[in-house]
N, C-alpha and C positions, 0 to 999 in steps of 0.2 A: 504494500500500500504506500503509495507518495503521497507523502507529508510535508508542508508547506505552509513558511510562517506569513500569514498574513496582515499588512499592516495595519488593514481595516480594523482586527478585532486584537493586535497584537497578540496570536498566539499561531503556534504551527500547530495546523488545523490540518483531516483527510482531506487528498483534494478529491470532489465528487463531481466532473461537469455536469451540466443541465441536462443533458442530452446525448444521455450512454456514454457512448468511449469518441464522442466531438467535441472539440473544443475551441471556441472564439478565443484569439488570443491577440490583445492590440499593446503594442510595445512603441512609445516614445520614439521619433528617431530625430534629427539634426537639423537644426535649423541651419538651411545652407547659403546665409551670406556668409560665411567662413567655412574652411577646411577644419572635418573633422579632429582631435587628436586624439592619441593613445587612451586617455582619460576616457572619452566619447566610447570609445569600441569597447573597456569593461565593463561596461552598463551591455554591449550589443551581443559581446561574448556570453554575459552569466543568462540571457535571456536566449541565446541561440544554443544554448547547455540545454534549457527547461525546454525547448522544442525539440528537441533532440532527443533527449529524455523520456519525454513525453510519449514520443513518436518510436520509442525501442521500449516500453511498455504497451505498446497495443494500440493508443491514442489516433486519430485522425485530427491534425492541428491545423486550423486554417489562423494564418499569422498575417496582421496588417503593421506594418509601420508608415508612421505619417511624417510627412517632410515641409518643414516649413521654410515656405519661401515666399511668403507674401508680408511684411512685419515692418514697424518699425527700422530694424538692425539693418534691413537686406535695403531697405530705400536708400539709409543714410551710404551705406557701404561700396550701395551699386554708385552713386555719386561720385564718391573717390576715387574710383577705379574707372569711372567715366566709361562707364557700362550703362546696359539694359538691367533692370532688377533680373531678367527672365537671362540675361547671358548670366549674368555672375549666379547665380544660382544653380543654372544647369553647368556651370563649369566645375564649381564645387560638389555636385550631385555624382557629376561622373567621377571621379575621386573617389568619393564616398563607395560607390560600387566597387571600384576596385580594390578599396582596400579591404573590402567585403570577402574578395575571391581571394583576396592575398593570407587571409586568418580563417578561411574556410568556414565563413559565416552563412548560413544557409541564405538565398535570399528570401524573403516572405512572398507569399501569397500575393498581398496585395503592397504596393510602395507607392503612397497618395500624396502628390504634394495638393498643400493647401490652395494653391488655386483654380484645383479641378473641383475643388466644393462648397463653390461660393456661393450655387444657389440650394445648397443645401443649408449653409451657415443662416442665407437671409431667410428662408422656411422655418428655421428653428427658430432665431429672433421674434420672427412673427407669431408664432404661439405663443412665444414667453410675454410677449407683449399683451399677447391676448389674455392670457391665464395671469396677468398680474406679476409676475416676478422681473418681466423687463421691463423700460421705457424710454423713451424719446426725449431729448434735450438738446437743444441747441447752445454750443461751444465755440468761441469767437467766430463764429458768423455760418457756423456748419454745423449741420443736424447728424447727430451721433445717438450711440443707443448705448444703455446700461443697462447690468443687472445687479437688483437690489438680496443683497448675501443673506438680510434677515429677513426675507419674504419666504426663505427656503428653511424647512423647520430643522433639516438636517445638517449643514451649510458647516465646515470645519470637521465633519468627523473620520474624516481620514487623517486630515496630519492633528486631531485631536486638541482642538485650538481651545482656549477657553472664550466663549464668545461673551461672556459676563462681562470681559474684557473692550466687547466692541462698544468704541462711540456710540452717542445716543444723537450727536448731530451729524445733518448728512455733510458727507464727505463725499467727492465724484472723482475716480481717475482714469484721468484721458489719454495717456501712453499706455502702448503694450507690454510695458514692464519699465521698472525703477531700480537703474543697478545700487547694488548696496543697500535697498527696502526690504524689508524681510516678509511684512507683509501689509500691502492695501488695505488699510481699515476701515473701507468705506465700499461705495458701490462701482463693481469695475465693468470697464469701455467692452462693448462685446462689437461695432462696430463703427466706421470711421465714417463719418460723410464726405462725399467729393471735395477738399480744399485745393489747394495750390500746387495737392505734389501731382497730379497726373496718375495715380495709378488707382483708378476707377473700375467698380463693375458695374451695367446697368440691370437692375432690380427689382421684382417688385415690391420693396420695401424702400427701393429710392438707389444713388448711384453713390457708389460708394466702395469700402471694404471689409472685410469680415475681420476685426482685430484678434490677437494670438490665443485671447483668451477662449475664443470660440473654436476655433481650427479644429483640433481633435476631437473636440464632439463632432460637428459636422463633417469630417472627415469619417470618423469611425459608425456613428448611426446612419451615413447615406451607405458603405459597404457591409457591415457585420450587423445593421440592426440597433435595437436600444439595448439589449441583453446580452452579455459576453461574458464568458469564463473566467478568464483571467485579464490584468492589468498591470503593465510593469514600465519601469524606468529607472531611473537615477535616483541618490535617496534629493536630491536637490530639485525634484516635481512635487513635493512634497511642501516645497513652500509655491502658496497660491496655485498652481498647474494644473493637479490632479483631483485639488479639491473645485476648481473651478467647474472641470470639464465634468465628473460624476453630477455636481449641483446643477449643470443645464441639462443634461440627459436624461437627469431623474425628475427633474422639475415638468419637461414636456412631456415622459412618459407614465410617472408615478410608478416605474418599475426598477428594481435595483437594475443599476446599471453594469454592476462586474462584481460578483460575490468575494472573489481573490485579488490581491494587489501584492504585486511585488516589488521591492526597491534596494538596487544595489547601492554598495556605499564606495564616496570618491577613490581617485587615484590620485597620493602625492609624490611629491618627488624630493629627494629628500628632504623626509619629514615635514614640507610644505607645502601647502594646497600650488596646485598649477597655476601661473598668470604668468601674461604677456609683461607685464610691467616687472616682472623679478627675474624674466626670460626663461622660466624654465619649465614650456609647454615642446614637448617633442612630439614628433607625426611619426606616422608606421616609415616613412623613408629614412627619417634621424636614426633610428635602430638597424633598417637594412644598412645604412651606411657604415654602422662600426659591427658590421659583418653577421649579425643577427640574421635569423630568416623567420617569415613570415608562422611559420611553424612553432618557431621557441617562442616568440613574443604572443602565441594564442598563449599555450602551456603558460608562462606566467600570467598572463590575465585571468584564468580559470583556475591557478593552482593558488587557494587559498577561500573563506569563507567569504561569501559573493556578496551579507549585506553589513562587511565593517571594510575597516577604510584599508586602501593596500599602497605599502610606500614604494615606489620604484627606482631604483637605482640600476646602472649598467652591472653593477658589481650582482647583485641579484640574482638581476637578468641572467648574468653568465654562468651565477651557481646552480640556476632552476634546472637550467639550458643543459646543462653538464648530467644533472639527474637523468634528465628527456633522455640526453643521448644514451646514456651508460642502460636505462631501461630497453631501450629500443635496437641497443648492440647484445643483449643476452637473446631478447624475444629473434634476431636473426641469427646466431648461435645456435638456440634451439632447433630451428628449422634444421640447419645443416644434420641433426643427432640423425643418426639410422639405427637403432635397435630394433632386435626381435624377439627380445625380450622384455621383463619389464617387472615392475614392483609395485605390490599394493599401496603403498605408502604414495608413491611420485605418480599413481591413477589419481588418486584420492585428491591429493595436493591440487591438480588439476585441476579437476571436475567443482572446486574451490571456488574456482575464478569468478564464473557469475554469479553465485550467492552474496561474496563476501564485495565484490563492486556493487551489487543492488541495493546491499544493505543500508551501505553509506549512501548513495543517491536518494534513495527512498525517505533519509532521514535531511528534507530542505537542501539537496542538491549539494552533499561534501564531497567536493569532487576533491579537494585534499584528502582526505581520510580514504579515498576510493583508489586515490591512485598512489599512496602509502604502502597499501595491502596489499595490490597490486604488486607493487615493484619487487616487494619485502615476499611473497609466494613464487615470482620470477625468478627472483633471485635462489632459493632452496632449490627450484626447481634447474634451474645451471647450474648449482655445484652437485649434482646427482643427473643430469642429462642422461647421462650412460646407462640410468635405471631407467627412463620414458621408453618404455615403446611406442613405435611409429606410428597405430593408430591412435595413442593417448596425446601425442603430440599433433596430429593432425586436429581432433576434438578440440584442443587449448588453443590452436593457431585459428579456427571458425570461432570460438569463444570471445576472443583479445579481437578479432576483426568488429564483433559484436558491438562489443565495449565500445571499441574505437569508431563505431558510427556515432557514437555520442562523443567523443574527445577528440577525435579528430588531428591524433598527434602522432602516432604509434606506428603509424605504417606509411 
């Protein structure tokens, strides 16, 4: 049974989908006026682990990621770069892919950027407006829409706010986010009226844009529905993000919106959160460059507990890297063994393998402790090679390939 801690209720709860062995699963992806980094992909990695996972227990996982490129960031950004918002987005988008195929990152099902769901975003506005939780206001000289956090009875229970806390006068905010704000204590922009910058939709809710806060609803309820299994991202969706997109979703449908929520925790670098200002944000090319391969850099993104923080250093890197190989030079030693004989003991040891990997997955995705066991049953099993018989050896090599559709490292 996979067990799964969920933020919603904080506790690691059975996972049961809605609907037998299917599973809606919509995962966070990249807002692309910027090139993803390393940080970005352990959030992509421990969520391409759980589909993976999922999908080597029986599961049928249909997985959406949503890509934002309609925002605030990508206007100002496209600007500097004296782009199109839609070049510099797709330029960073294709990147983003590759570096997808480079860490052996499944792609999803579905990969939505938010400008393909804009008249999904203005249908949802529209209800909410209709049902009382959004409204209309006009903002130096342009008609925008909000929504009111305390019209929604639920409203903070995912990152478990204390809403006692919330102002009692209104407050309205007009950007699609405030860096360095932790959180909008008031009512937030769900979309932009046509002003000065030129990147308009025509609507019928008026011409305009669907601000960041609505994206992933609208993204996610025009392909999967208002109902989904699971929910996952960074634990940094967790301020405003994810409580935003459940409060529109569930407001228009009165149906929970994702029973499970996952959220992995940052990547620093030594021992300090990533930023462009202290320079020390690295991309999957900074790693291939000091000879790393796309392969060791998964292996450390996935080797350690996926919702606390994981510090990154080359030195690390190199020791994780070193483990990968030394696991993956016995597992082809083995192969070589030809015996025709053989011992109960080194069948046994074997036949080990997927028990003692399930266990640990089973228990919120330890892919540390899974591939410990692992290495640590490899390892008895090469220094007694010469006890496996060939077809015990053959069984363990279908076994480890098993595994390795979930890890993605080993062969």
């Amino acid at each position: 049974m996979l067990n799964l801690y969920n933020t919603l209720t904080r506790k690691t709860e059975p996972f049961y989908p809605a609907q037998n062995r299917q599973v809606k699963m919509y995962t966070c992806g990249p807002s692309t006026y910027q090139r993803a980094h390393i940080g970005n992909y352990r959030t992509f990695l421990f969520e391409d682990i759980l589909q993976r996972y999922m999908e080597y227990c029986g599961y049928k996982v249909t997985r959406l990621i949503t890509l934002t490129d309609v925002e605030d960031k990508a206007i100002s950004q496209a600007k500097k770069e004296k782009l199109t918002v839609t070049q510099l987005t797709e330029k960073n988008e294709a990147v983003f892919f590759q570096d997808f195929e480079l860490l052996k990152i499944k792609t999803p099902d579905y990969s939505i950027r938010a400008s393909s769901a804009v008249d999904q975003a203005a249908a949802l506005i529209a209800q909410l407006v209709n049902k009382g939780y959004a409204y209309r206001f006009t903002h130096e000289g342009v008609i925008n829409s909000y929504f009111e956090p305390l019209k929604f009875g639920g409203f903070g229970k995912l990152a478990h706010l204390d809403m006692s806390k919330w102002p009692k006068k209104k407050r309205r905010f007009h950007k699609d986010t405030y860096p360095g704000t932790p959180w909008n204590r008031g009512d937030f922009i769900l979309w932009h009226g046509c002003g000065l910058e030129n990147v308009c939709y025509e609507t019928p809710i008026g011409s305009g844009r669907p601000a960041w806060n609505i994206q992933d609803a609208a993204i996610v309820t025009k392909h999967l529905g208002f109902q989904i299994d699971i929910a996952c991202g960074g634990t940094d969706n967790l301020v405003r993000h994810h409580d935003y997109t459940l409060a529109i979703a569930e407001s228009v449908s009165d149906k929970q919106f994702s029973k499970y929520w996952l959220h992995g925790g940052h990547l620093f670098v030594d021992g300090k959160k990533m930023s462009k200002s202290t320079g020390n944000v690295y991309y999957t090319s900074d790693v291939l460059a000091k000879g790393f391969s796309g392969e060791q850099l998964r292996f450390f993104l996935i080797y350690g507990p996926y919702r606390e923080k994981l510090n990154f250093t080359f030195d690390r890197l190199s020791k994780t890297s070193k483990k990968l190989d030394s696991l993956k030079e016995m597992i082809s030693e083995l192969q070589q063994q030809k015996s025709e004989e053989g011992r109960v003991e080194t069948k046994k040891l074997a036949q080990s393998v997927l028990p003692i990997f399930e266990a640990s997955m089973d228990n919120n995705l330890d892919v540390q402790n899974a591939f410990d066991n692992l290495y640590e049953i490899i390892s008895e099993l090469h220094k007694k090679r010469a006890l496996l018989k060939v077809n015990d050896e053959k069984n363990l090599l279908i076994d480890l390939h098993k595994i390795d559709s979930v890890l993605q490292c080993l062969f």
